[in-house]
Each structure stands twice: as structure tokens, then as C-alpha cells.
N, CA, C and O atoms as a GROMACS GRO file, in nm:
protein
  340
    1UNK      N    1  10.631  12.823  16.690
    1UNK     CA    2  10.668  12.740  16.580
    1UNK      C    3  10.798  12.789  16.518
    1UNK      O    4  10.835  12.906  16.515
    2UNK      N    5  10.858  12.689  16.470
    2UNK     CA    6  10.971  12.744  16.447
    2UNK      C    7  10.972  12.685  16.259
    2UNK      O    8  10.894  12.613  16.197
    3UNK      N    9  11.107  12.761  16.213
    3UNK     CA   10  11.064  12.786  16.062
    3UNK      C   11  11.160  12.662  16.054
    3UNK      O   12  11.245  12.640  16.141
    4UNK      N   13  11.137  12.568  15.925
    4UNK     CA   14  11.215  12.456  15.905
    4UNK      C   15  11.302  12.452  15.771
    4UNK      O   16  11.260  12.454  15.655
    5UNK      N   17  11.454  12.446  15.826
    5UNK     CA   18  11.558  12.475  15.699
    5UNK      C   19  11.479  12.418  15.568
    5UNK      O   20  11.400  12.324  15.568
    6UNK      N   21  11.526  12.512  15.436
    6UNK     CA   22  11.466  12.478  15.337
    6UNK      C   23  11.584  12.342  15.276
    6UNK      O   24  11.707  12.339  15.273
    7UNK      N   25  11.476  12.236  15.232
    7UNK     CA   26  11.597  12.130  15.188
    7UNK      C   27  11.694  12.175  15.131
    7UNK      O   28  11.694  12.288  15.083
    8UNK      N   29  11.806  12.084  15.126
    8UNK     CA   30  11.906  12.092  15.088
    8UNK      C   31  11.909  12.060  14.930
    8UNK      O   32  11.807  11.998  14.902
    9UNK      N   33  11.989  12.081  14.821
    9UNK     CA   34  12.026  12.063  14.711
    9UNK      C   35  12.136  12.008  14.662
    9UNK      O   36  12.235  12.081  14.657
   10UNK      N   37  12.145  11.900  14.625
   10UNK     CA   38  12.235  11.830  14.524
   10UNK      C   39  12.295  11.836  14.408
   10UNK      O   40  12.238  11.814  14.301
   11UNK      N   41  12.426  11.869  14.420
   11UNK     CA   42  12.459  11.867  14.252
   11UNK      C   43  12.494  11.782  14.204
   11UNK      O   44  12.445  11.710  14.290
   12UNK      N   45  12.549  11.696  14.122
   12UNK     CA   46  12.665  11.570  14.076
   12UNK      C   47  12.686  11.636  13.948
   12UNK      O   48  12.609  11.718  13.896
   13UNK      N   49  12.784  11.600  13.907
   13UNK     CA   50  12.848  11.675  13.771
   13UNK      C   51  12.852  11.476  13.687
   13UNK      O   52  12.905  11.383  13.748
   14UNK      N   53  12.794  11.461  13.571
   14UNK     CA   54  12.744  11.359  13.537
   14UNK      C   55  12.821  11.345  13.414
   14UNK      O   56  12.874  11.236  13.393
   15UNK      N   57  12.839  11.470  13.302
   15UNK     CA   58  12.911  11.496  13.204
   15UNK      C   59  13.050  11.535  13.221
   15UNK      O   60  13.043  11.612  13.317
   16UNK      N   61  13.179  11.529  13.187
   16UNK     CA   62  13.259  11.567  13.133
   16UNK      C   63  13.271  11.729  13.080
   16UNK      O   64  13.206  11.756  12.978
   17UNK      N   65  13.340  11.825  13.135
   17UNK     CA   66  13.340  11.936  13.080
   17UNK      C   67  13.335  11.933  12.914
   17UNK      O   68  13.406  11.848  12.861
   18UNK      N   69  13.255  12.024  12.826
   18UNK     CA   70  13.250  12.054  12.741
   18UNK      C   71  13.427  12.083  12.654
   18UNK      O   72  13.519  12.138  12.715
   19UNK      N   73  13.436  12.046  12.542
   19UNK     CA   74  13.558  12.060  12.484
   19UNK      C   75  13.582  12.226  12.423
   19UNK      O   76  13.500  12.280  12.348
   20UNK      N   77  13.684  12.278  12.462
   20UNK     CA   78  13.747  12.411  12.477
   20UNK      C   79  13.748  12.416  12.321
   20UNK      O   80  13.791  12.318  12.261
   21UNK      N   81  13.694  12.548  12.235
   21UNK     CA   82  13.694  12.572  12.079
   21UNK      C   83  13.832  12.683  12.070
   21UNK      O   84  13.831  12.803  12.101
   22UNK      N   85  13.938  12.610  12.023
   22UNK     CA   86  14.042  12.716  11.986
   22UNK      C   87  14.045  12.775  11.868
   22UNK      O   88  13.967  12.736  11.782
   23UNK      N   89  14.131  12.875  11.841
   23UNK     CA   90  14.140  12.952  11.785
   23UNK      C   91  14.160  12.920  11.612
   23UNK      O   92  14.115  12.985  11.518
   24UNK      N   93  14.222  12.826  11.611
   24UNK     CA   94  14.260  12.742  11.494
   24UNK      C   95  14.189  12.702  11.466
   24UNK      O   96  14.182  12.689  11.344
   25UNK      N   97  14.060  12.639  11.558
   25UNK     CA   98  13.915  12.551  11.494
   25UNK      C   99  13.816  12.661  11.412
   25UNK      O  100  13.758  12.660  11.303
   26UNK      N  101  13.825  12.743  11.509
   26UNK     CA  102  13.755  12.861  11.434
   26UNK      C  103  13.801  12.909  11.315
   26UNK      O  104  13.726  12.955  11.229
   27UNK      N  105  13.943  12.901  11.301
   27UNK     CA  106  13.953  13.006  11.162
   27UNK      C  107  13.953  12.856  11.022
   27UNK      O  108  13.933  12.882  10.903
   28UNK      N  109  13.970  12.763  11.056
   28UNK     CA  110  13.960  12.610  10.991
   28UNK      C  111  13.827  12.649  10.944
   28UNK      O  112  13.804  12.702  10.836
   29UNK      N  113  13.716  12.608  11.059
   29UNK     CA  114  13.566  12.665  11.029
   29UNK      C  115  13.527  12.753  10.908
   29UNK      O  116  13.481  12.727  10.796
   30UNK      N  117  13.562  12.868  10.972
   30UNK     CA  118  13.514  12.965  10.863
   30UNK      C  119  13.579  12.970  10.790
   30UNK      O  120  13.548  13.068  10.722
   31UNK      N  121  13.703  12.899  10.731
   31UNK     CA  122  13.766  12.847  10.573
   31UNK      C  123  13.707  12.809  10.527
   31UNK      O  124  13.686  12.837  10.409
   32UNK      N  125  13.621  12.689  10.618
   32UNK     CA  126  13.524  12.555  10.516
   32UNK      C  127  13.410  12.654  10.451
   32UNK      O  128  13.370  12.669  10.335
   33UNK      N  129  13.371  12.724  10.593
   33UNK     CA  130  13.177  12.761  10.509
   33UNK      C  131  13.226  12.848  10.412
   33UNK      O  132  13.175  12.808  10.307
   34UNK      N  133  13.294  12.939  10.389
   34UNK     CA  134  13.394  13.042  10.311
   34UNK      C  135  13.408  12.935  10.135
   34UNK      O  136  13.363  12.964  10.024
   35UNK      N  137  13.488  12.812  10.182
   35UNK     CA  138  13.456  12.754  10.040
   35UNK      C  139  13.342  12.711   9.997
   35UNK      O  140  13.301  12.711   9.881
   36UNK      N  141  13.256  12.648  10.159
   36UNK     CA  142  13.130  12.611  10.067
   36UNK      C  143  13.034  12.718   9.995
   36UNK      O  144  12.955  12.684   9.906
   37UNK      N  145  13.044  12.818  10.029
   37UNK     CA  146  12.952  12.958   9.987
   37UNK      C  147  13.011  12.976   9.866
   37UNK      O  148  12.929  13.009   9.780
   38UNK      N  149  13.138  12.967   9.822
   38UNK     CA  150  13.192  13.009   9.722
   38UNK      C  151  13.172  12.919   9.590
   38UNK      O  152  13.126  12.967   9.486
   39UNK      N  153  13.213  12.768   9.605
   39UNK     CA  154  13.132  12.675   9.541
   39UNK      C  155  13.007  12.664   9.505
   39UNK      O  156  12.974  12.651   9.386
   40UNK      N  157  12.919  12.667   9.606
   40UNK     CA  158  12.769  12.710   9.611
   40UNK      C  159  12.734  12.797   9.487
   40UNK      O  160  12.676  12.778   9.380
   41UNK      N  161  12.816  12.935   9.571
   41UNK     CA  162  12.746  13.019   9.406
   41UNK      C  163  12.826  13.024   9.277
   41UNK      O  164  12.786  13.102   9.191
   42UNK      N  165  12.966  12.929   9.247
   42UNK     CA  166  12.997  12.898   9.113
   42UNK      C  167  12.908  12.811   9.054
   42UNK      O  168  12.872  12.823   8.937
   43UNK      N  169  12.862  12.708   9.142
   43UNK     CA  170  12.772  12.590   9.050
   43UNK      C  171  12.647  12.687   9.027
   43UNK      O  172  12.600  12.677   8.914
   44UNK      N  173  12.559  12.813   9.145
   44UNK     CA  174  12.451  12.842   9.087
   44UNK      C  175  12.489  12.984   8.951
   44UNK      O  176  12.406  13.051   8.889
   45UNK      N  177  12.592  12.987   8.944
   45UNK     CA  178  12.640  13.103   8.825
   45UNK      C  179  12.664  13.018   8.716
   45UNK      O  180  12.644  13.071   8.607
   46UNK      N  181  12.702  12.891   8.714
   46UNK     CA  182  12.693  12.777   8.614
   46UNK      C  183  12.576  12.770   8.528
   46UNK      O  184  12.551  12.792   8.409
   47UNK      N  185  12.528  12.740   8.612
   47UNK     CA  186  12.350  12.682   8.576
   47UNK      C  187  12.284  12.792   8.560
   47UNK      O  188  12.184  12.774   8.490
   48UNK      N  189  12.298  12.908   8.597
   48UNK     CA  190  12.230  13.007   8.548
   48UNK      C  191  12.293  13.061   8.419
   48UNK      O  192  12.231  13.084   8.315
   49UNK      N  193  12.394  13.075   8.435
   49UNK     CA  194  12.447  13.110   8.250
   49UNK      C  195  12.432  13.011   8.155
   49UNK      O  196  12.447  13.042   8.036
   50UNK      N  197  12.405  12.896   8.186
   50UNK     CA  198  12.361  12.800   8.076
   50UNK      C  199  12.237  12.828   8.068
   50UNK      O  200  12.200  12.822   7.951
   51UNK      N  201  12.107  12.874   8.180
   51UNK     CA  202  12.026  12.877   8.105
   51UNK      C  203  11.988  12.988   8.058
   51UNK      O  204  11.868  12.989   8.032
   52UNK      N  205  12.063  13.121   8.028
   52UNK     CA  206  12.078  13.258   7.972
   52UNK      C  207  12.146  13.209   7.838
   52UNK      O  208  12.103  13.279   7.746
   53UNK      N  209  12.216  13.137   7.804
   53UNK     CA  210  12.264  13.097   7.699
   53UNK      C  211  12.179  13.005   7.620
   53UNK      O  212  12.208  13.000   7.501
   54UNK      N  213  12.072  12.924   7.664
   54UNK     CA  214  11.999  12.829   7.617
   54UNK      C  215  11.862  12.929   7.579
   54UNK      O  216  11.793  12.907   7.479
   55UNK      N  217  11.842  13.009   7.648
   55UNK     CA  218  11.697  13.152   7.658
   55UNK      C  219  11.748  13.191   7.496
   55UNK      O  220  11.690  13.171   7.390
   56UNK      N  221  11.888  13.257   7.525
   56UNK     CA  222  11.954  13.360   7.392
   56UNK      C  223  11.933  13.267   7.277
   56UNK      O  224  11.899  13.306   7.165
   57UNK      N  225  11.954  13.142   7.308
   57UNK     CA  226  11.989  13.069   7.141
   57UNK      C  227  11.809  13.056   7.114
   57UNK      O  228  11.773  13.057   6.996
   58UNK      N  229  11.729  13.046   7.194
   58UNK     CA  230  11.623  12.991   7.168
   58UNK      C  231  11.539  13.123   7.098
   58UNK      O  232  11.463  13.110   7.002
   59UNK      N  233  11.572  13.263   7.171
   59UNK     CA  234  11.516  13.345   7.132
   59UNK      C  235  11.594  13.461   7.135
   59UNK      O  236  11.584  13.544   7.225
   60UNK      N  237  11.687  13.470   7.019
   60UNK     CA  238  11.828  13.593   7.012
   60UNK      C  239  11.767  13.762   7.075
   60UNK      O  240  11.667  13.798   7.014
   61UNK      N  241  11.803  13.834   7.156
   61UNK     CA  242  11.811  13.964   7.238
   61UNK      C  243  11.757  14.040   7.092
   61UNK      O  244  11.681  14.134   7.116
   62UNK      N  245  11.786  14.014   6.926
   62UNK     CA  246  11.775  14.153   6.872
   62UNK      C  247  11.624  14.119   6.833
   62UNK      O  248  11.581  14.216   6.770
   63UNK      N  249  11.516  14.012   6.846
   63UNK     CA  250  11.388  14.032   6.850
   63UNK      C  251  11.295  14.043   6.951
   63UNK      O  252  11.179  14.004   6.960
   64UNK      N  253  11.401  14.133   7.064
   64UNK     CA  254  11.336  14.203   7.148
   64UNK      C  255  11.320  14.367   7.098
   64UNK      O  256  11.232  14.441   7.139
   65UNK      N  257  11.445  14.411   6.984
   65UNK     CA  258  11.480  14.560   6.940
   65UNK      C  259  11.356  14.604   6.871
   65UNK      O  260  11.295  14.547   6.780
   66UNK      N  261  11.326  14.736   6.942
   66UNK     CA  262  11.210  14.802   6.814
   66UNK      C  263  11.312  14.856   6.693
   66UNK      O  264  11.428  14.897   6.699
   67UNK      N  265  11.238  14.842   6.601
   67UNK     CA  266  11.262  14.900   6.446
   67UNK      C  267  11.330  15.058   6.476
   67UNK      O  268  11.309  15.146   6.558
   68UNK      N  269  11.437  15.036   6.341
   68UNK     CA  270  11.487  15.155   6.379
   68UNK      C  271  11.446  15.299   6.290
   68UNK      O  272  11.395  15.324   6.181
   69UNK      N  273  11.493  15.366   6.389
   69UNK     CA  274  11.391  15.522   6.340
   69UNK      C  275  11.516  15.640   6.304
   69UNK      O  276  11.499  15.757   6.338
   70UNK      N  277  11.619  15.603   6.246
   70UNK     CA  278  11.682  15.688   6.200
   70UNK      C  279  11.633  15.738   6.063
   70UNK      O  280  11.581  15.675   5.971
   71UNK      N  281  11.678  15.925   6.078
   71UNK     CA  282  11.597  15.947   5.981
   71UNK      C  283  11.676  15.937   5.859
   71UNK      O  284  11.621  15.944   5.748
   72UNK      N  285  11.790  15.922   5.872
   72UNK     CA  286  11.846  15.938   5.706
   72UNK      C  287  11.893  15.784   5.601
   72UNK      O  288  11.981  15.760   5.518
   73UNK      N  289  11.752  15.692   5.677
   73UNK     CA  290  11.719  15.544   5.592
   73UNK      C  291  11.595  15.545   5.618
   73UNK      O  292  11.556  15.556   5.735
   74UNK      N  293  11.540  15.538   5.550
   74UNK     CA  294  11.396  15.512   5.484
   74UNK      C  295  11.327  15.366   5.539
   74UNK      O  296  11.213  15.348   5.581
   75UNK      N  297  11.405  15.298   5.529
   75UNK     CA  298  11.369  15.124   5.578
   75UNK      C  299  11.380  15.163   5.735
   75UNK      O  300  11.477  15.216   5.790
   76UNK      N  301  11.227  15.117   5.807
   76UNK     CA  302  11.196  15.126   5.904
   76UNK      C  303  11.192  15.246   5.971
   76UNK      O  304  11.205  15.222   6.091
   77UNK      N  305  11.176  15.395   5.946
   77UNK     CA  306  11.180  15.512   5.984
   77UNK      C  307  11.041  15.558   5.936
   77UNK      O  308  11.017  15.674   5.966
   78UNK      N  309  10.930  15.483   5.860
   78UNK     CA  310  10.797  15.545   5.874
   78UNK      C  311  10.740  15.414   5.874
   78UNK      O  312  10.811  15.322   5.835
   79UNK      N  313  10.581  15.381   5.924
   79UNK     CA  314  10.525  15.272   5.921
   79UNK      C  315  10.488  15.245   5.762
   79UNK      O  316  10.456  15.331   5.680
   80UNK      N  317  10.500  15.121   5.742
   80UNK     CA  318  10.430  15.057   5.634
   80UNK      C  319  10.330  15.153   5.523
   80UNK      O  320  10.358  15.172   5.404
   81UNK      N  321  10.202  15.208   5.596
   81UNK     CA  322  10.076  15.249   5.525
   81UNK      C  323  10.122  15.389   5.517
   81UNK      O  324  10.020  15.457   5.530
   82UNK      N  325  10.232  15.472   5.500
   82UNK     CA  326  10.293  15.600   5.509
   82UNK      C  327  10.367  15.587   5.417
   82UNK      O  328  10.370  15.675   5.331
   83UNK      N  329  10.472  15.443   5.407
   83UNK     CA  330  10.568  15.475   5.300
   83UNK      C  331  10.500  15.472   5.149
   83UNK      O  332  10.562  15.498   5.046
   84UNK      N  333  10.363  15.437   5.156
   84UNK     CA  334  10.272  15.369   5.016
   84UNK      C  335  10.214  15.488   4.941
   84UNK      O  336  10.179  15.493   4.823
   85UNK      N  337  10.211  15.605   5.054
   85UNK     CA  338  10.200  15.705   4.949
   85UNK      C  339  10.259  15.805   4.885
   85UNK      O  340  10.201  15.862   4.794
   0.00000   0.00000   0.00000
């Protein structure tokens, strides 16, 4: 018995070579995403300082401060039921 050639294979080229990316497209490219990233995070630094500014007005940073404990003022340097006697 003898061994029988393995079929043959066909190619056809059906598409058009793919379009060549130069050097100029690329650096065009990464100009664009470069501004869009940059835009991106001005509008989200926008909107976030408005709402750090809208937080502050609603509830001002100094009634987060504990009372102060310096000793050479009397106002706020001992509790309440201390200064009474």
C-alpha cells in the first residue's frame, strides 16, 4: 500500500493589506488621549471642588476643632463643672 499525498491547500488573499500606522498617526493619537485625560480630570477637579465648597459652606472646617486648651485663657481650658468651683 502506498501512502496518499496529503491534500493540497488553498490560499486566496480576499482582503486588501491592512493600512501601514505611521509615525505621525501615532504621536496625533497620543496628543488626543493626552487631552482627553487631561480634560477628563479638569471637569472631575471641577465638580469635586464645588462639592468641597458646597460641604464647607454647609458645615464650616472650625466645627470640626476641639476647644481650646491653652493654659493662659480660662475660656475653654477646664470643663464646665470645674470652672463652678
Amino acid at each position: 500500500m502506498q501512502d496518499a499525498p496529503p491534500p493540497s491547500i488553498v490560499v486566496q488573499l480576499v482582503q486588501t493589506p491592512a493600512h501601514e500606522t505611521t509615525l505621525g498617526e501615532v504621536v496625533w493619537g497620543s496628543l488626543a488621549f493626552t487631552a482627553v485625560l487631561l480634560l477628563l480630570a479638569m471637569v472631575l477637579g471641577a465638580v469635586l471642588s464645588g462639592l468641597l465648597l458646597a460641604w464647607n459652606r454647609r458645615r464650616p472646617p472650625e466645627a470640626d476643632h476641639l476647644p481650646s486648651v491653652n493654659p493662659f485663657t480660662s475660656k475653654g481650658s477646664l470643663p464646665p463643672s470645674s470652672q463652678a468651683r
